[in-house]
C-alpha positions in Angstrom: 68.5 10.2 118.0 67.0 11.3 121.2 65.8 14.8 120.4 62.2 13.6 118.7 61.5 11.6 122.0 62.5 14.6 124.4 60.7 16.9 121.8 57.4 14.3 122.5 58.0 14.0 126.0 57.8 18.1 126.8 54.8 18.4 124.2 53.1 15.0 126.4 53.8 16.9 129.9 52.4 20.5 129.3 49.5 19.1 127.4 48.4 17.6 130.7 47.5 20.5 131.9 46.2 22.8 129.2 42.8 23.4 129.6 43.9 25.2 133.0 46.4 26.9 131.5 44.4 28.3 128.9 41.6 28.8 131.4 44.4 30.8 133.4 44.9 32.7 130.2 41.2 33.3 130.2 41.7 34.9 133.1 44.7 37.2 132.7 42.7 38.9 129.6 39.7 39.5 132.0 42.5 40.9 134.9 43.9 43.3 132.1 40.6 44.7 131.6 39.9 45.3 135.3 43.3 46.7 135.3 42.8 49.7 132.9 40.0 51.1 135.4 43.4 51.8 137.7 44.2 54.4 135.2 41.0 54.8 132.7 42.3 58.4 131.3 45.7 57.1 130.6 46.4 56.1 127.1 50.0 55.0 127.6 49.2 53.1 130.2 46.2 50.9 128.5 47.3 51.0 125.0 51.6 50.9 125.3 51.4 48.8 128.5 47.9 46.2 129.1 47.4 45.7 125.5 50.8 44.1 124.7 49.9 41.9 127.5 47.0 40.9 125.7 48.6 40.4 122.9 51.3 37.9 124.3 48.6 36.0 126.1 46.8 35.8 122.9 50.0 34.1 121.8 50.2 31.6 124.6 46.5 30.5 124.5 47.8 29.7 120.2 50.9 28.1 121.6 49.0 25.8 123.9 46.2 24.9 121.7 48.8 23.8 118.8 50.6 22.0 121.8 47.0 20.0 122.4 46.4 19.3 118.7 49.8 18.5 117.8 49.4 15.4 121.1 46.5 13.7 119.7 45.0 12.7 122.8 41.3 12.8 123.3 39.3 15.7 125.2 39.6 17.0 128.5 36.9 18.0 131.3 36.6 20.4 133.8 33.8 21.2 136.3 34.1 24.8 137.7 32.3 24.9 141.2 30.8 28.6 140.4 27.3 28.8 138.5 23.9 27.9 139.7 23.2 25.1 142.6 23.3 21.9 140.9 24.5 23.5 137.7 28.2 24.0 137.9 30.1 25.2 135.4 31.7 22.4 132.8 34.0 23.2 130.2 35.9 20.8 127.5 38.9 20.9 125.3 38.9 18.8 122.3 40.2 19.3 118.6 37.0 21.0 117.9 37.5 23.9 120.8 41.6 23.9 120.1 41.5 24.5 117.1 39.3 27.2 117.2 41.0 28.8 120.1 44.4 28.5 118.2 42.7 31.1 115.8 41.8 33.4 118.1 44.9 33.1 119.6 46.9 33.5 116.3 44.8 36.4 114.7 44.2 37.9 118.1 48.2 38.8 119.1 48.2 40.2 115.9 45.5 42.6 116.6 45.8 43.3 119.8 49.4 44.8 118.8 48.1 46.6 116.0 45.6 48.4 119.2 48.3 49.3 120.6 49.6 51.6 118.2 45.6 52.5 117.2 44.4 53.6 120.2 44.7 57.3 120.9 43.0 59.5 123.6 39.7 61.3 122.0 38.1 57.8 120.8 35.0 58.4 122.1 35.1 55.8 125.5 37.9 56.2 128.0 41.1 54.3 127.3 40.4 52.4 130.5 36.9 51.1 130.0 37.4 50.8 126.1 40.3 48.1 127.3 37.7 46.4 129.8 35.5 45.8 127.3 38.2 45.1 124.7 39.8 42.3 127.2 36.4 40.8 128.1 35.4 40.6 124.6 38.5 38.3 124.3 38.1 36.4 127.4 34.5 35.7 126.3 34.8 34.2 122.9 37.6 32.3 124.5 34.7 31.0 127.4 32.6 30.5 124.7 34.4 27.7 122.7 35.4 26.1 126.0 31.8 25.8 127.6 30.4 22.3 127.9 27.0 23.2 128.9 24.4 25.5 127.9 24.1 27.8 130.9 27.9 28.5 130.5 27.6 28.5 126.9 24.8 31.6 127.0 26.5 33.4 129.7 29.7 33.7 127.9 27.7 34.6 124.4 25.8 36.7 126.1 29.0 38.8 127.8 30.6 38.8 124.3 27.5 40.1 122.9 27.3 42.5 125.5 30.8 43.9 125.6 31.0 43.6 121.3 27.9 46.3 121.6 29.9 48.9 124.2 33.0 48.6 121.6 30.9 49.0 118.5 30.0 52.5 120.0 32.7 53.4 121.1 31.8 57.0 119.5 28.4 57.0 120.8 27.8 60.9 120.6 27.5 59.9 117.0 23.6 59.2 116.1 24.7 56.4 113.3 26.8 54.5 115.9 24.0 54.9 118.7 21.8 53.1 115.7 23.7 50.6 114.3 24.6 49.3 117.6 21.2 49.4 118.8 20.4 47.0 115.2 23.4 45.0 116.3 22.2 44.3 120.0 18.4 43.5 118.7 19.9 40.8 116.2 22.1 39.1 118.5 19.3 38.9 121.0 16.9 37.2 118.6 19.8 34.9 117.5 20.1 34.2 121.6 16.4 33.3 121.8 16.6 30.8 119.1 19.7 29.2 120.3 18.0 28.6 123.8 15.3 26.9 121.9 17.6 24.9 120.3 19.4 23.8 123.8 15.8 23.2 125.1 14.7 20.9 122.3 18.4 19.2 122.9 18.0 18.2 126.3 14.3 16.3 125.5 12.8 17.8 128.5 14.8 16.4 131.1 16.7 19.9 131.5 20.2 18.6 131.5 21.9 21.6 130.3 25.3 19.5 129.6 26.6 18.9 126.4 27.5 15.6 127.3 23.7 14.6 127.9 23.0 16.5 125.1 25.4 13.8 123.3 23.8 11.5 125.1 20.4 12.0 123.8 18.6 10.7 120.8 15.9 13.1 119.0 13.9 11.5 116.6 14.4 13.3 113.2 11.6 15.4 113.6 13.0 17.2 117.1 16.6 16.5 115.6 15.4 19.0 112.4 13.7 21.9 114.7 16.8 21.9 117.1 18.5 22.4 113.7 16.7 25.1 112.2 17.1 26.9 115.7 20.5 26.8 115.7 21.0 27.6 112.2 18.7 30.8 112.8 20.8 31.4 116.0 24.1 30.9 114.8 23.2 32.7 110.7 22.2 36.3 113.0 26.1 36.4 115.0 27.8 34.9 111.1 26.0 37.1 109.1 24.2 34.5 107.3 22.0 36.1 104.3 19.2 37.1 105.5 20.2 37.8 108.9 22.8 39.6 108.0 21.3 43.1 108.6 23.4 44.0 111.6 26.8 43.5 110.4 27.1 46.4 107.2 26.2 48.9 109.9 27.9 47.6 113.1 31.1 46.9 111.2 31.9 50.5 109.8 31.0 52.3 113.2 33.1 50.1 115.3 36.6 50.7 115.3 39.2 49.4 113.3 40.3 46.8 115.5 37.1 46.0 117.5 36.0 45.5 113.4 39.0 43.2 112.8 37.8 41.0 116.0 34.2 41.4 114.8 34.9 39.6 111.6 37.9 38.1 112.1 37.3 36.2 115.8 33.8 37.0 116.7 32.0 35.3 113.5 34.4 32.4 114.0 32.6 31.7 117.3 29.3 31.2 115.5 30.9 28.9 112.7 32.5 27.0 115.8 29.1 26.7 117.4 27.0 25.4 114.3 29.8 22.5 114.3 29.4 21.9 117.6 25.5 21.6 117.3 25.6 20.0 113.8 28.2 17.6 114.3 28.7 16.5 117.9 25.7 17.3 119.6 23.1 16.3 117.2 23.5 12.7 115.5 20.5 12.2 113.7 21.2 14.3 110.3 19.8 14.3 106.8 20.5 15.2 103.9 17.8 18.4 103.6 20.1 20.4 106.3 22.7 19.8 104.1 21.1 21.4 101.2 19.5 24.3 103.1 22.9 25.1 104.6 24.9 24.8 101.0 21.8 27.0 99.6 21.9 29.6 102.3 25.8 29.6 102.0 25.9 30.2 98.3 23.5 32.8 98.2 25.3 34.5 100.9 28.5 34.6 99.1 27.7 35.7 96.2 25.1 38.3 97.5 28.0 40.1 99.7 30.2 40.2 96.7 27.8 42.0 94.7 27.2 44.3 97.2 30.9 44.6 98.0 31.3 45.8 94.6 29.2 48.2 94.4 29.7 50.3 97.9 31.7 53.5 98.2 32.9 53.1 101.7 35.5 51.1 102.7 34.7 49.8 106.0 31.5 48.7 104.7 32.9 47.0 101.2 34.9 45.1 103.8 31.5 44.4 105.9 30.1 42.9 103.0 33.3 40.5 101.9 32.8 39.3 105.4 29.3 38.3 104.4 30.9 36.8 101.5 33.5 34.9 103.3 30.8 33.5 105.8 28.6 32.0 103.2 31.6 30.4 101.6 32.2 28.8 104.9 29.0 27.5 105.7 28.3 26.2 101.5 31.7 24.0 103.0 29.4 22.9 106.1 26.5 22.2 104.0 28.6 20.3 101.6 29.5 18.0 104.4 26.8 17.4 105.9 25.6 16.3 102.3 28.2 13.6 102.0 27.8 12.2 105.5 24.0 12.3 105.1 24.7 10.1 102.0 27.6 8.2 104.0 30.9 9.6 102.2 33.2 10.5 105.2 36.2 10.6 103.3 34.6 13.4 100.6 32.1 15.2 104.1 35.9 15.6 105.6 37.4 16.9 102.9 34.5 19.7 102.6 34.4 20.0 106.3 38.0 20.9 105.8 37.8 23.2 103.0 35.4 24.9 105.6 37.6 25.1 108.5 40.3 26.3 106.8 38.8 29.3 104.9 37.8 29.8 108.4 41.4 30.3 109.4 42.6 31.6 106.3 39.6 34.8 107.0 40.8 35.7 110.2 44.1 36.8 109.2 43.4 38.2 105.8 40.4 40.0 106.4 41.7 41.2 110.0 44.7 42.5 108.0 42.1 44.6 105.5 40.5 45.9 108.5 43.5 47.1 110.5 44.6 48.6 107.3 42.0 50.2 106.9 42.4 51.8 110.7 45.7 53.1 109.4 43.9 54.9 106.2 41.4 56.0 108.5 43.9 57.9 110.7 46.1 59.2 108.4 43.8 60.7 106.5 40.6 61.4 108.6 38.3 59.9 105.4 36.5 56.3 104.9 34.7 57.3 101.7 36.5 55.7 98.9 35.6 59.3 96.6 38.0 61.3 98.5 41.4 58.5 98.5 43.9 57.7 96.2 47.5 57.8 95.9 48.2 56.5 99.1 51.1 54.1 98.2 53.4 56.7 97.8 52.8 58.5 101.9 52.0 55.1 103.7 54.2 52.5 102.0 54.3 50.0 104.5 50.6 49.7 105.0 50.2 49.7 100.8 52.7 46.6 100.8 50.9 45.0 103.8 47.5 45.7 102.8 48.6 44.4 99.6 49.0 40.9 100.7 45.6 40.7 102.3 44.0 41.8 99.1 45.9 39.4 97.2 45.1 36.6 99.6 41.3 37.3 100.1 41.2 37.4 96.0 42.4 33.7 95.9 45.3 34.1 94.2 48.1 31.7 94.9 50.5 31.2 96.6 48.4 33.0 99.5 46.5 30.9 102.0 43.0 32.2 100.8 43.6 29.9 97.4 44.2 27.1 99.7 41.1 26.7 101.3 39.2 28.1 97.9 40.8 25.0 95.9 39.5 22.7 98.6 36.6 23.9 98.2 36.1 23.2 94.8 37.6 20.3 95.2 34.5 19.4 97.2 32.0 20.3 94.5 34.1 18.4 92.0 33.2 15.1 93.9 28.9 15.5 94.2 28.0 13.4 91.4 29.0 10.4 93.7 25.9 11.8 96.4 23.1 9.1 95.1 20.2 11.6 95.0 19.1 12.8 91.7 17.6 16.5 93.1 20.7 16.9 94.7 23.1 16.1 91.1 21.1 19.1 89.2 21.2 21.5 92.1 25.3 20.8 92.7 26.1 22.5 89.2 24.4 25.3 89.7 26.0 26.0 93.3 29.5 25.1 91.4 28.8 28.0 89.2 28.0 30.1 91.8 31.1 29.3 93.6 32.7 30.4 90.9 31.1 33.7 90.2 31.7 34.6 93.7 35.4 34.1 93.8 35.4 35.9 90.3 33.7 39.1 91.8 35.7 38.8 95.1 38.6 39.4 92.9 37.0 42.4 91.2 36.4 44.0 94.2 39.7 43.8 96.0 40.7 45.1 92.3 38.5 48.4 93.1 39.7 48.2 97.1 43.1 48.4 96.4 43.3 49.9 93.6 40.7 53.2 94.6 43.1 53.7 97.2 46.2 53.3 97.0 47.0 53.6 93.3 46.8 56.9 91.1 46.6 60.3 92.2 45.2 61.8 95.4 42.0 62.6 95.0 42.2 65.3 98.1 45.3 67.9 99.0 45.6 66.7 102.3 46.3 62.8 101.1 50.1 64.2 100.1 50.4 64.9 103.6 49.2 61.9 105.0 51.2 59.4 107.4 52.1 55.5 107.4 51.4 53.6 110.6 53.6 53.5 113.5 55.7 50.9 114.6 53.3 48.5 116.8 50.6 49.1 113.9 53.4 47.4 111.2 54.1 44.9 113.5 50.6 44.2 113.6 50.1 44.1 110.3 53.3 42.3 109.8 52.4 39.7 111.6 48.9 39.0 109.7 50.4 39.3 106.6 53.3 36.9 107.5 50.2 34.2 108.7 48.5 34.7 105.0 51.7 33.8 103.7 52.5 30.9 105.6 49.5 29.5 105.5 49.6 29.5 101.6 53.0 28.5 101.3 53.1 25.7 104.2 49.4 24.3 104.4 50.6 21.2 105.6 50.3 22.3 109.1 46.9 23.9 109.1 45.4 20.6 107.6 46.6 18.4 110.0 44.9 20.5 112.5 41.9 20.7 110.6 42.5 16.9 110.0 42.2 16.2 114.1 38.7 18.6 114.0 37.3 16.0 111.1 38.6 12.6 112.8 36.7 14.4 116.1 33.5 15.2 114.2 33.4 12.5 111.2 35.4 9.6 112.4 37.1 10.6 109.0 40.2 12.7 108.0 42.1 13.2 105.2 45.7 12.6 104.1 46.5 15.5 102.6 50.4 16.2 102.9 52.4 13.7 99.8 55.9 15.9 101.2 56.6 18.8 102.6 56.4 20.0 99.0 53.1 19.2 97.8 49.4 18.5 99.1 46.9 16.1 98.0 43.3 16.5 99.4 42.3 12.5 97.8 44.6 11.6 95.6 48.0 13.2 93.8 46.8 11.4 90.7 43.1 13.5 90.6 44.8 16.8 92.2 47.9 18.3 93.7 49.3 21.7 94.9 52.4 23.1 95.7 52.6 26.5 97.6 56.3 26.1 98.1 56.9 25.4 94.3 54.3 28.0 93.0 56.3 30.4 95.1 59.9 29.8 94.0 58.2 29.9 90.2 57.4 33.4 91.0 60.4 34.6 92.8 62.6 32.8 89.7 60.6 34.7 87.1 61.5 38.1 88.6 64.6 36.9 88.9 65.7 36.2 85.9 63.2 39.0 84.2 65.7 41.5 86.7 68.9 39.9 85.4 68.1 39.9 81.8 66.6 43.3 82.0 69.8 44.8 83.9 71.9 42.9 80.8 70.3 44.3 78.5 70.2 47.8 79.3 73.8 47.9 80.7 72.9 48.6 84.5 71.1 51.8 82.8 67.5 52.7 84.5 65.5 55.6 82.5 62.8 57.0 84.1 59.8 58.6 82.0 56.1 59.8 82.6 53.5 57.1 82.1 51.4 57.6 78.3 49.4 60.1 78.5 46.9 59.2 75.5 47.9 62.6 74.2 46.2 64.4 76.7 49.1 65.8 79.3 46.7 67.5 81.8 45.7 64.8 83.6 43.5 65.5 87.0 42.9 63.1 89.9 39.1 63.4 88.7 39.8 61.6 85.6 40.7 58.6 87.5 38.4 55.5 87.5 35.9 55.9 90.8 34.0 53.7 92.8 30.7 54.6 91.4 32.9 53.9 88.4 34.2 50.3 89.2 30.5 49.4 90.9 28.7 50.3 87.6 28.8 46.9 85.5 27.6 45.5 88.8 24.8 47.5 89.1 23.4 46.7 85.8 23.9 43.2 86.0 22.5 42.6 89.1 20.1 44.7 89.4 17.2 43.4 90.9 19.7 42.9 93.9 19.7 46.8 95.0 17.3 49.0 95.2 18.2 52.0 94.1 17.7 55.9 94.2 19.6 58.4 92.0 20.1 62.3 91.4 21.2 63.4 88.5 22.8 66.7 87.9 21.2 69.8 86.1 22.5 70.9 82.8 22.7 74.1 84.0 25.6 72.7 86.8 28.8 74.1 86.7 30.2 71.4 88.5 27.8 68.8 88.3 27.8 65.8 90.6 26.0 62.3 90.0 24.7 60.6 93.0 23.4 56.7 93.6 22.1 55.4 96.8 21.8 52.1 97.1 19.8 50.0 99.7 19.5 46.3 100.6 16.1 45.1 99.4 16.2 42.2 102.5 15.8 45.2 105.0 12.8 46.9 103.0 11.1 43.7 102.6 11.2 41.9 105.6 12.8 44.2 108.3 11.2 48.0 107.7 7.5 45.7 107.8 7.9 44.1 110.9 9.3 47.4 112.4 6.4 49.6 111.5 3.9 47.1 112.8 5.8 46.7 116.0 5.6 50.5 116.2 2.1 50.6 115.2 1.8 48.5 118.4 3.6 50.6 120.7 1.8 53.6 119.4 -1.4 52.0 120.4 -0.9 50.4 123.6 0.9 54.1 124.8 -2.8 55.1 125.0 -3.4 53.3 127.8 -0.5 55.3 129.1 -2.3 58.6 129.1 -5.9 57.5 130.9 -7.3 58.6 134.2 -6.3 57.2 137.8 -9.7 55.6 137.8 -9.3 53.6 134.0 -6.1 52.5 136.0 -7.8 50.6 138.6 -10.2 49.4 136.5 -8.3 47.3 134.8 -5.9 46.3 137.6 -9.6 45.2 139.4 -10.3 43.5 135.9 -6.9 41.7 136.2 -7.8 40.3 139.7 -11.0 38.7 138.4 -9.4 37.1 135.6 -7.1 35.7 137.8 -9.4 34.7 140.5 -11.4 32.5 137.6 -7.9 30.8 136.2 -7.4 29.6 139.8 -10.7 28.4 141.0 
């Protein structure tokens, strides 16, 4: 009788306070960052002792943003007195920010433990500064979903873009990290530019950097469109929105395992959390052309980063590219919504808007998990190139079982949360024909169809992950020898696989947070949970699922198939080779490749790649067939504008190599022309 009330009462007293507290948590990553510079040579000291600690903080910030969604009550404010005069710091906590921080949070503790087994000495940076910039990384994207003004807002984006740059190369002897993070710091400062354009057109000139004047103002649809476009631009370059996307198949594979897992797993999230921030709170005069430039730009994302997924022979960057993938999916859900509220259906816009957050959630821990997985690969066997794996499920069991579940989760089979937010998301298509515009009905079908394609080929490609490396035979001597992770690397990994699970099985939960984001931003939620059984996004009658039941179906099948099948045989077990097809010398070259599994792809979608091939001589006695394929977005509308800007350079350096004379000349020049502007 009285344990709900006291249960109420705790949750109602620390939620007082949380924005402090998780401000305080804020802090305690950035001290743990300063801290490793008291030892920067000492691995044990940063990896086995400061990263632990950022681990559990990560699980307190989680614990008290669930503590502030699960209390209901409305946003809190805080004014920090550091900043510029008259331009203090403000930062907010509302559903919106919570539960965005209770992802980072989540996904975070898991891998900041897995970092703690990763991190050896030889990684390129000292183990001291590598855990400065690891920690502020963290603190920033936290800072970042907090801020309540713009000057805050682009500090903290800027620090994260910053530190993100000094992780990414890490190994900067390398010439191919020094580039890629060179692409990566370019994009993200372009993407900065256009999001201060977007503030400025938000404040209408008055230059009240505040979100809350920003709410406070009203752009006519005109303004209300170019602060748009701005922030989509902005917000597209740090996601990995198609065709900004350039950055992220380069900086991904050169980072780090876990600086890659926070890459795609936390730091993307911050540009989806800043795009609903914009679209939904700060701007309210919407229509329904952003909605179908979003859902466009979505859906051609997806299904571009699964064909290019499918067709790449590394594994870091086939994971690079199911991020871009898993972003567009994302923002077709944000386009989606903003379709039915443009057209005034909250209930359906929330239910989309859902669908949205939730694959959000549901991509942090399964694609995280893939990445850290990937770490473990990558140290035990010293190779990223999918040609030179296989067999690895019989040396590293534990991260074959774990890696396992991501792959089945990111494929979007049930009972594993990324089905979850998938189904919602066609659930969401399913209900367009009620959006009164006609353009609008005969575009939906074709973006269902695309939906579906993209799941289809995200699926084929988690076939060729998976299967290219783990199953089979090794194609390399040294994969016999390799070794599974060590204990802080499973629990990692433990813990991101038990959060794809969860997730899929229980989805109650996540929904009711997402619900609170979507009462916030919409006025509308939905009531999704029938029992703890079953969900229904509208209604049970037009469509239900059931993680828990799908789950105990499975389990009983093997069940019973293991009972009958230990009957039958009388407790006997026989052992024998696999069918050979009458061929017994088998070799690990005979094995399906990656070239192999990429092929179909490359045919079909063609006009996608661009593509340069060697073929072997006749005369080869061991002939080897080579395909390079390249992104036709960078050769078309990249490689241009970086010859001309070099063309530029190369021209103005001429002035560079004149006389002292030609030097004055035009410095006198420059005095005149600036002695006519005045008078």
């Amino acid at each position: 009788m009285t344990v709900a009330p006291s249960i109420s009462a705790v949750v109602a007293v620390v939620s007082r306070n949380d924005l402090n507290a998780i401000l305080l948590l804020l802090g305690v990553w950035a001290a743990l960052g300063f801290a490793g510079l008291a030892r920067p040579r000492s691995v044990g000291y940063v990896a086995r002792l400061l990263f632990p600690i950022g681990a559990v903080t990560c699980l307190g910030i989680a614990l008290l943003a669930g503590i502030f969604l699960a209390s209901g009550q409305g946003a809190q404010s805080l004014i920090l007195p550091i900043g510029l005069p008259d331009l203090p710091f403000h930062l907010r906590l509302d559903p919106l920010s919570g539960f965005f921080l209770l992802l980072l949070g989540l996904a975070g503790a898991g891998i900041s433990t897995f970092a703690a087994g990763y991190f050896r000495s030889g990684e390129g940076t000292a183990p001291g500064l590598l855990g400065l910039q690891y920690h502020v990384f963290l603190a920033s994207m936290g800072v970042v979903i907090l801020a309540n003004d713009a000057y805050l807002f682009m500090v903290a984006w800027e620090t994260m873009a910053l530190s993100s740059y000094f992780l990414v190369t890490s190994q900067h002897r390398i010439p191919e990290i020094r580039r890629a993070g060179f692409l990566y710091l370019l994009m993200a400062h372009l993407g900065a530019v256009c999001i201060l354009f977007s503030f400025g057109t938000m404040s209408a000139g008055n230059w009240q950097l505040t979100f809350d004047a920003m709410r406070g103002n009203t752009l006519s649809p005109g303004w209300a469109t170019v602060a748009f476009v701005f922030a989509l631009l902005g917000f597209g370059a740090k996601a990995g929105l198609v065709p900004m996307h350039v950055w992220l198949p380069e900086a991904h594979p050169a980072a780090p395992s876990p600086v890659s897992a926070m890459m795609s797993g936390l730091m993307l999230k911050t540009a989806i959390y800043a795009m609903l921030r914009v679209s939904f709170d700060l701007l309210h005069a919407r229509s329904w052309q952003w909605g179908v430039v979003v859902l466009v730009l979505g859906l051609f994302s997806a299904l571009f980063g699964a064909v290019f997924a499918a067709v790449q022979t590394d594994m870091k960057r086939l994971l690079a590219y199911s991020s871009i993938e898993n972003i567009g999916l994302i923002f077709a859900g944000i386009g989606l919504a903003l379709l039915f509220e443009a057209s005034n259906l909250r209930l359906f816009a929330a239910l989309a808007l859902t669908a949205a957050l939730i694959h959000a959630l549901n991509h942090s821990f399964f694609k995280s998990l893939l990445f850290l997985a990937t770490g473990s690969v990558l140290h035990a066997t010293k190779q990223r190139s999918l040609g030179k794996l296989g067999g690895l499920i019989r040396s590293m069991p534990w991260v074959a079982a774990l890696a396992l579940v991501g792959t089945l989760a990111i494929a979007g089979l049930p009972p594993l949360n990324g089905f979850v937010s998938e189904w919602l998301l066609l659930q969401s298509f399913l209900f367009t024909p009620q959006i009164p515009h006609a353009f609008i009905n005969m575009l939906i079908p074709l973006g269902a169809a695309a939906l579906a394609l993209t799941v289809a080929l995200a699926a084929y490609v988690m076939v060729k992950f998976y299967g290219v490396i783990f199953l089979g035979q090794p194609r390399e001597p040294l994969l016999t020898h390799a070794h599974d992770a060590n204990w802080l690397e499973r629990i990692g990994l433990m813990w991101l696989a038990a959060g794809c699970v969860t997730i899929g099985v229980l989805p109650q939960f996540a929904l009711r947070a997402a619900g609170d984001v979507t009462g916030m931003l919409l006025g509308q939620s939905i009531a999704p949970v029938t029992s703890l059984w079953s969900i229904a996004p509208i209604a049970p009658q037009q469509a239900s699922y059931s993680g828990l039941i799908f789950l105990a179906g499975i389990v009983a099948v093997i069940a019973v198939t293991f009972v009958v099948v230990r009957l039958l045989a009388h407790g006997r077990v026989r052992r024998t080779a696999a069918w050979d097809c009458g061929y017994p010398w088998q070799t690990s070259r005979m094995q399906d490749t990656a070239e192999g599994f990429g092929q179909p792809i490359r045919h079909m979608f063609g006009t996608f790649f661009r593509m340069e091939r060697a073929l072997p001589s006749p005369t080869d006695a061991e002939p080897r067939y080579r395909i390079q394929i390249e992104d036709r977005v960078w050769r078309a509308l990249y490689l241009p504008v970086a010859r001309s800007l070099q063309w530029l350079a190369d021209e103005v350096s001429v002035v560079q190599s004149g006389r002292l004379a030609v030097y004055l000349l035009f410095s006198f020049l420059t005095l005149l022309a600036l002695l006519v502007f005045v008078l």
